[in-house]
C-alpha positions in Angstrom: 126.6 100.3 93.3 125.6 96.8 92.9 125.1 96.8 97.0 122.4 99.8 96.7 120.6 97.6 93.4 119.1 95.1 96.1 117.4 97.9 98.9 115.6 100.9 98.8 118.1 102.9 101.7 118.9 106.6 101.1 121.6 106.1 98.4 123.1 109.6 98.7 125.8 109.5 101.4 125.3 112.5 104.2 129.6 114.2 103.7 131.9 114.7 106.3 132.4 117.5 108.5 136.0 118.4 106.8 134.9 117.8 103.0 131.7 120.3 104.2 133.6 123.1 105.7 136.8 123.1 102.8 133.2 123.2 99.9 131.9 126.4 102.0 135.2 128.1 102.0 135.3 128.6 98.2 132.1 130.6 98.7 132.8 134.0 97.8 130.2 135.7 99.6 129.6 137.8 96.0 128.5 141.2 96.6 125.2 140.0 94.5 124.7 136.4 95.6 122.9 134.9 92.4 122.4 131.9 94.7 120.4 133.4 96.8 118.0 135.8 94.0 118.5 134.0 91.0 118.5 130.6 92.1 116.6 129.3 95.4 112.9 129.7 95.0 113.1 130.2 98.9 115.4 133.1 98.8 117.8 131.0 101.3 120.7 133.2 103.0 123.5 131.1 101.2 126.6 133.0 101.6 125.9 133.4 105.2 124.9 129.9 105.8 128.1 128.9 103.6 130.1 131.4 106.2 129.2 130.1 109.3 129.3 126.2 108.2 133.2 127.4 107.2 134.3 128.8 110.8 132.4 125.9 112.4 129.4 127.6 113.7 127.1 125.0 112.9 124.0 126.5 114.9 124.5 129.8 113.5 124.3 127.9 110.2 120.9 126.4 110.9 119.0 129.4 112.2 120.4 131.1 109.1 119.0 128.3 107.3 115.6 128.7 108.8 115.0 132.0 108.2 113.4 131.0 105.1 113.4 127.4 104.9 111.0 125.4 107.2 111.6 121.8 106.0 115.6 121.9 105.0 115.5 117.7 105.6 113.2 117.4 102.2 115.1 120.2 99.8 118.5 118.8 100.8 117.7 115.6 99.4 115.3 115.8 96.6 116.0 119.6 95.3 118.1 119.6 92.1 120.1 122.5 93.6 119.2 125.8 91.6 121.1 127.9 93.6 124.5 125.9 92.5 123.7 126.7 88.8 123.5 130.1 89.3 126.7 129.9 91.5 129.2 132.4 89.9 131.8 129.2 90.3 129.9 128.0 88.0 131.1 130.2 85.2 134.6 128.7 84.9 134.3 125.5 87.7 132.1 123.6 89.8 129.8 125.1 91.8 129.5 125.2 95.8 128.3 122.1 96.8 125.0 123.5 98.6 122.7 121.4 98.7 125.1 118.8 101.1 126.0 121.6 102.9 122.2 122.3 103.6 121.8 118.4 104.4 124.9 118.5 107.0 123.1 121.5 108.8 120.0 120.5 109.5 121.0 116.7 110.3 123.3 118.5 112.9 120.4 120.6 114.1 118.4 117.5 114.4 121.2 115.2 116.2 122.1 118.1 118.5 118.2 119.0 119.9 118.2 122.7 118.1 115.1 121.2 115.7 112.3 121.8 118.2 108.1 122.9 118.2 107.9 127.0 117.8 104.3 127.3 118.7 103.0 130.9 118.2 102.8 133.0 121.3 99.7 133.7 120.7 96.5 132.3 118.6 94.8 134.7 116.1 91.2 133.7 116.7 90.9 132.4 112.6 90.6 128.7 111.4 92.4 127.8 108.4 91.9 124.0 106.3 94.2 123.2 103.9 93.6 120.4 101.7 96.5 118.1 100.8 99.3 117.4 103.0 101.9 117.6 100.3 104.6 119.9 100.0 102.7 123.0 99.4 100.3 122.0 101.9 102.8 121.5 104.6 104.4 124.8 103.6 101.2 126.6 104.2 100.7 124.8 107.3 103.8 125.4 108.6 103.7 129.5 107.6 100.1 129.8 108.8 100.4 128.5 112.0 103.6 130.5 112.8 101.2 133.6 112.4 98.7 132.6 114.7 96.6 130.7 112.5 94.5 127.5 113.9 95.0 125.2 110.8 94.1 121.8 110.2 95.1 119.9 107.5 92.8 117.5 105.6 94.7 114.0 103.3 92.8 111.5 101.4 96.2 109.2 101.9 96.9 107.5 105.3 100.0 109.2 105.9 100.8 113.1 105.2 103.8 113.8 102.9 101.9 113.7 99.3 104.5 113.2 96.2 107.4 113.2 99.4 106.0 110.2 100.3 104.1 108.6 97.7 105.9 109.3 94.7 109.4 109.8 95.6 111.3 106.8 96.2 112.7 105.9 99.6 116.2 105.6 98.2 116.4 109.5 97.7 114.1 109.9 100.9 113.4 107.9 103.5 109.8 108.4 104.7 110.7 108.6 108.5 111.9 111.7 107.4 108.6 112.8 106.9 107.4 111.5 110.2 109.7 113.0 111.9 108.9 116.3 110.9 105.5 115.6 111.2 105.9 115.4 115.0 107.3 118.8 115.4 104.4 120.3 113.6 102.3 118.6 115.9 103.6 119.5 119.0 103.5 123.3 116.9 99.5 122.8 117.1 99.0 121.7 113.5 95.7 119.2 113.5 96.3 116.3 110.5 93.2 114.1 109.5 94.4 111.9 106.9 92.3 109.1 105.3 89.8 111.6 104.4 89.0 113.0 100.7 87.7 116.1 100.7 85.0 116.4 98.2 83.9 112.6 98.7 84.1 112.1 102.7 83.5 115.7 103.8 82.4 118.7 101.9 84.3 121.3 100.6 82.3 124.3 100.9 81.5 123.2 104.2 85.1 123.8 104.9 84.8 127.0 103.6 81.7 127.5 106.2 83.5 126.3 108.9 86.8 128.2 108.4 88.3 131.8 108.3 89.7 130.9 105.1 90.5 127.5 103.2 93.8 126.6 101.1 93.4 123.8 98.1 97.0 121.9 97.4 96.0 119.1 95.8 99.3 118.9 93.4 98.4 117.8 89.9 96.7 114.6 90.3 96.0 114.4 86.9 98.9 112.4 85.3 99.4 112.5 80.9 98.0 109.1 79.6 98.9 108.1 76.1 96.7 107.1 73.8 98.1 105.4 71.1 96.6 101.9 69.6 96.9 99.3 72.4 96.9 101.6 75.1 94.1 99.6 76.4 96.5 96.0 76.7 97.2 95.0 80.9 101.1 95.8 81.9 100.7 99.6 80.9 100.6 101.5 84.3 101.0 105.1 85.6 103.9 106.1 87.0 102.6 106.9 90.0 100.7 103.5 90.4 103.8 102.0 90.3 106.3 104.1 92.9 103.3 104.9 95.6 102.6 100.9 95.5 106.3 100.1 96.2 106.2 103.2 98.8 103.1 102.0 100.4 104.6 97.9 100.8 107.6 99.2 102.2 105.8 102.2 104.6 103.0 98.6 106.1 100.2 100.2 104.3 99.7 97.4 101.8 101.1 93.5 101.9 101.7 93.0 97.6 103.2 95.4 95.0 100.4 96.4 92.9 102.4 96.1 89.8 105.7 94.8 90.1 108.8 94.6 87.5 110.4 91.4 88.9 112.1 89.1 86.1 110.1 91.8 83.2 111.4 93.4 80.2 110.4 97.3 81.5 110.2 100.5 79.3 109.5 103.5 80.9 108.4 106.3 78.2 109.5 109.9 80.1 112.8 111.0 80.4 112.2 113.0 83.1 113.0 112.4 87.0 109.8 110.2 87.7 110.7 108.2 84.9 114.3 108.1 87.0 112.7 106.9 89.8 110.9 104.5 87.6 114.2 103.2 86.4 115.9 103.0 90.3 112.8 100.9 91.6 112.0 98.5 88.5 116.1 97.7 89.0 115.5 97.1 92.9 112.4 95.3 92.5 114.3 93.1 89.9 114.0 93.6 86.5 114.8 91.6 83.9 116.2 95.3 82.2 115.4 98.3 81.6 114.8 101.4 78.9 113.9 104.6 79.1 113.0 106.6 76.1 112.1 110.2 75.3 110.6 111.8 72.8 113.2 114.8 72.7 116.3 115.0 71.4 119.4 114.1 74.0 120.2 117.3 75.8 124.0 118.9 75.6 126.3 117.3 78.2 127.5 120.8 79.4 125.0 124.1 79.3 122.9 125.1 76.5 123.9 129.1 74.9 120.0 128.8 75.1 120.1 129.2 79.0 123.5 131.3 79.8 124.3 131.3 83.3 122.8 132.2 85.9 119.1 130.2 84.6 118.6 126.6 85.2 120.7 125.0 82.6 119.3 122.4 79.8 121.9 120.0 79.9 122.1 116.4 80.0 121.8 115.2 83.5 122.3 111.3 84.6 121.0 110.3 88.1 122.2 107.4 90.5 119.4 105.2 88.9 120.8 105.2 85.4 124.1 104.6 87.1 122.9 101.3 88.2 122.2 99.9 84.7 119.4 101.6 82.2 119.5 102.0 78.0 118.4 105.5 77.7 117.2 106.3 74.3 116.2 109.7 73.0 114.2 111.0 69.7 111.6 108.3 69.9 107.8 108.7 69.7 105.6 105.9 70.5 103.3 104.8 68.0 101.3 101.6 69.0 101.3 99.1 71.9 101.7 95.6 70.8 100.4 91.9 71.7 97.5 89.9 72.9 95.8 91.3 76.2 98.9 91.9 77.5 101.8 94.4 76.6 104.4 92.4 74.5 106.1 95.6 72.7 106.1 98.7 71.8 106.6 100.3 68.4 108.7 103.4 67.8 110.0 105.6 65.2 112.7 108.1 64.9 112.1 111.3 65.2 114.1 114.8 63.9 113.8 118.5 65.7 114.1 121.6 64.4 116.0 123.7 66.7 116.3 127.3 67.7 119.5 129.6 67.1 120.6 129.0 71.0 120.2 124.9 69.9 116.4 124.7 72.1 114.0 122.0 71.0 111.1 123.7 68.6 109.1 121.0 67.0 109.6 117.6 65.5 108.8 115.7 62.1 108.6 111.4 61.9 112.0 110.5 60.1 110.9 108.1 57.2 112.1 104.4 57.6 112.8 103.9 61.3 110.2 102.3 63.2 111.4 99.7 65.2 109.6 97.5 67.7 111.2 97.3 71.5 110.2 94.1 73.1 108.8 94.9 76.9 106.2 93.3 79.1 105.6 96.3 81.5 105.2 99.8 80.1 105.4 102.3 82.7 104.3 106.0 81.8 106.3 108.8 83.5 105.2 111.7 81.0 104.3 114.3 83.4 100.9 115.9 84.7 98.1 117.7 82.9 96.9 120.0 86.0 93.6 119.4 87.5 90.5 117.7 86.7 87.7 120.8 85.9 85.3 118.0 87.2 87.2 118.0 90.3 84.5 118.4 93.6 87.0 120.5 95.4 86.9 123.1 92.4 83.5 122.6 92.0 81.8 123.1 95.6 84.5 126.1 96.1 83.0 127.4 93.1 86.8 128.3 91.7 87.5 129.0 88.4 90.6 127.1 86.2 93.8 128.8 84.2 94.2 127.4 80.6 96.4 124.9 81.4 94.2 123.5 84.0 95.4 125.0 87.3 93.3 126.4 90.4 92.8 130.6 90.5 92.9 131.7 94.0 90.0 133.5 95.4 91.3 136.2 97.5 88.3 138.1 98.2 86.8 135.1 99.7 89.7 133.6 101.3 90.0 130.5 99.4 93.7 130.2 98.2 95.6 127.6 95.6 99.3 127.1 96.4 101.8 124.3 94.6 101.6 122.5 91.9 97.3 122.7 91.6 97.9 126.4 90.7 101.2 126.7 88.9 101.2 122.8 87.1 103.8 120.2 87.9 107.1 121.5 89.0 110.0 121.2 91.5 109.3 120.3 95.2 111.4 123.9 96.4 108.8 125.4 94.3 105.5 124.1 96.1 107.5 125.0 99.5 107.9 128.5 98.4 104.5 128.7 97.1 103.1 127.8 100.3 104.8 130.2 102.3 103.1 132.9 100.0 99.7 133.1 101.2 98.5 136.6 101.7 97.1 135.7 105.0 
């Protein structure tokens, strides 16, 4: 542990061929594989896959795994594994490990040649652009070009890969990952043009002229500020600002971190996985220390009655960053950012929850007497994503129209499709994949 504190390599270690094959066995091959319905968003074939990883057929395994899956590298390492909680193991043990078996697959595949270009046999004639190069947008890419499609893909960031690249840390994936797949899409006839915003350096509706149809997967680049008292002080930063600057210095694209936690007292506010990541990099980087804090209450260490097996379980869930040395704090709500023009501290106070019969959060009330001040001298901001801007130019030239909560309504009639995170609001990475494979099209 304190080895992987001082570089940003993969952390996760790929398992051995033996430990890989004796996880698979215990797969039951259940006459209804929750796995496979209840659990992965991609419908992957798991009890098969599991079956043919166990007798050693490791290119069986992979086409298996590509029936539905087109980027198995990404979900192996980043996807929080739904399909093992709704593994019927889990009911009295630990699940099949699936997710490393998925990783040992396609690195196989990869090492032995079976990864390689499946152009279509034949072109459709139609012209698709999708905007944003991000998960969703690869997916569609990907799916659309597979049926004949001639699709080019439009990214306002230099390099394709979106939150793989710019907001996950290299530590749970290395970026020449990304590249690497990139090339086989390539050689599959999938155009890129990155360093171009659409909306600012080339028109969306013109896209819309120009093409058969047009797909927007944008993500949800609109990240939750808050706006207490001080808010306005310098060392308070976006999550993202912070991950896609150490991403972009270590990927060439930049020489200097943009904000850096080196020798700083950091709180990250967001108990979620970017606030994670928040924690792993500020402790690579070289952080004086570091808490996280949340404003619910701490989470069960085993499953919630409130989500019975075979749904995603609230639960407590520790990565490999708050392994390597965090204070996690929960039932805190920020009240006011303190100091001169910089950050010095932030003040705090205790908060209770009502809960529901199953024990799920409801709402909370101040608890009288417990504001506290915790000293820090960078504040980084990992509270999640609001959707998308309705002032956005992409929404606005394609004349689309916005949910409540801020997400893109697909067009069908006209062609014009939303796929990811910019239609559904922020979620998992497996989701936008799935969602981009879903285009009517």
């Amino acid at each position: 542990m304190a080895e992987r504190r001082t570089d940003f390599q993969e952390v996760e270690v790929r398992l051995d061929e033996t430990t890989v094959r004796e996880q698979t066995k215990r797969c039951m091959n259940c006459g209804l594989p929750f796995c496979h319905g209840a659990g992965c968003p991609l419908g992957n074939l798991v009890p098969d896959q599991n079956r043919a990883v166990a007798q050693g057929d490791f290119r069986r395994a992979y086409e298996l795994l590509s029936v539905n899956s087109d980027f198995p590298e990404f979900t192996s390492r980043i996807c929080p594994a739904l399909c093992e909680a709704s593994c019927v193991h889990q009911l009295d043990e630990e699940s099949v490990m699936v997710r490393q078996s998925e990783k040992f697959i396609i690195e196989t595949a990869f090492e032995n040649g079976w990864v390689v270009p499946r152009p279509p046999v034949r072109d459709n004639g139609k012209s698709v652009a999708i905007i944003g190069a991000g998960p969703a947008g690869l997916s569609a890419a990907a799916t659309l070009r597979r049926r004949g499609w001639r699709v080019t893909v439009y990214e306002r960031n230099r390099e394709i890969g979106g939150l793989l690249r710019y907001g996950i840390p290299y530590f749970k994936l290395d970026k020449a990952i990304i590249d690497r797949r990139r090339r086989i899409l390539e050689a599959e006839g999938i155009r890129f043009v990155t360093g171009i915003e659409v909306g600012r350096d080339i028109a969306a509706d013109y896209l819309d002229r120009a093409n058969d149809a047009v797909v927007v997967a944008i993500g949800t680049p609109v990240a939750r500020d808050l706006k207490i008292p001080g808010h306005e002080k310098k060392g308070i930063h976006l999550a993202l600002e912070f991950l896609g600057g150490q991403n972009r210095q270590i990927g060439g694209e930049i020489e200097s971190l943009p904000v850096c936690a080196k020798g700083r007292r950091v709180l990250v506010i967001g108990g979620g996985d970017t606030g994670s990541d928040c924690v792993g990099t500020a402790i690579r980087q070289g952080a004086k220390d570091v808490i996280q804090i949340e404003i619910m209450p701490r989470p069960p260490k085993t499953r919630s009655q409130s989500t019975p097996w075979p749904a995603w379980p609230y639960q407590l869930r520790t990565s490999s960053s708050h392994l390597e040395g965090c204070e996690r704090r929960w039932n805190l709500n920020s009240l006011e950012f303190l100091g001169g023009d910089s950050v010095e501290g932030v003040k705090v106070q205790t908060v209770g929850w009502s809960l529901s019969p199953e024990g799920r959060p409801l709402k909370f009330a101040p608890v009288a007497g417990t504001e506290e001040v915790i000293p820090c001298d960078l504040v980084l901001l990992a509270m999640g994503f609001t959707g998308v801007s309705p002032d956005s130019a992409i929404v606005r030239e394609l004349g689309l129209g916005l949910t409540p909560r801020n997400g893109i309504v697909s067009d069908h009639s006209r062609n014009l499709f939303a796929v990811g995170d910019c239609a559904s609001g922020a979620s998992l990475v497996v989701r936008a994949l799935a969602s981009g494979k879903s285009i009517p099209l």
